[in-house]
C-alpha angles and dihedrals in degrees: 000000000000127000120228109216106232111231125200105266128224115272094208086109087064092054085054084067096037079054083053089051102038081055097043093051089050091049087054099051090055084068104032110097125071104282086074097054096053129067101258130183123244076252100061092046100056102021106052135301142292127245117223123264138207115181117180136156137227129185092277105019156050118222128205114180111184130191111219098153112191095013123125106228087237081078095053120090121192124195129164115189131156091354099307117117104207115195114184136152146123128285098197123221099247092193115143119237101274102026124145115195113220079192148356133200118146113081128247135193131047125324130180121211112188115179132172115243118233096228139009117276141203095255085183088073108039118140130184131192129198106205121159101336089310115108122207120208108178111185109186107219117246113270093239084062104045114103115258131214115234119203111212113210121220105223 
């Protein structure tokens, strides 16, 4: 019987595997970001982003809060029709003649955000308010849906 020295054998199957990694890690970045984690259209994918969106209510309101950071709100259109709030506008490029981006990662161009309101609202009363990026859309809720306080009598 012979014995056969063991020799200390190449690694280079172990860099096949840190090639698989390094992939897979590249692959995971294209979905990571909010627009993955939200519902989009076949229209927001491919035809600009999607600002962020908060709605909450509280006994005499709606609340939108809408993150358009580095817009001027003369960019920013507001409708409201049939219980849908529609917020759209244009975040400009601001890059100077010449320039060369090393990277980019802030949209730029038009977007379009439509939600459903909860409840119906008074859309003669509507106010909205741009302060720092954050956008501010109060929708007082029509007086036939606020909650009422009822007295009972004692008899």
């Amino acid at each position: 019987m012979s014995l056969i020295r063991y020799q200390n054998s190449d690694l280079s199957m172990w860099r096949s595997f840190d090639r698989l990694t390094n992939l897979r890690d590249e692959i995971n970045s294209l979905f990571e970001g909010p627009s993955w984690t939200a519902p989009m259209t076949q229209a927001q994918l491919f035809n600009g982003w999607t600002p962020a969106l908060d709605l909450y209510q509280t006994n005499d309101d709606v609340v939108a809060i809408v993150e358009l950071p580095g817009m001027r709100k003369e960019d920013i259109e507001l409708s409201l029709h049939d219980g849908i709030l529609t917020i759209s506008g244009e975040r400009k490029e601001e890059a100077a003649e010449g320039d060369k981006n090393a990277r980019t990662e802030r949209f730029v161009g038009r977007f379009r955000r439509s939600i459903s309101l909860p409840t119906r609202v008074d859309s003669n009363n509507v106010n909205a308010s741009y302060k720092d990026g954050v956008l501010t859309v109060t929708l007082p809720k029509a007086e036939e849906v606020k909650p009422k306080q009822i007295q009972v009598n004692v008899s």
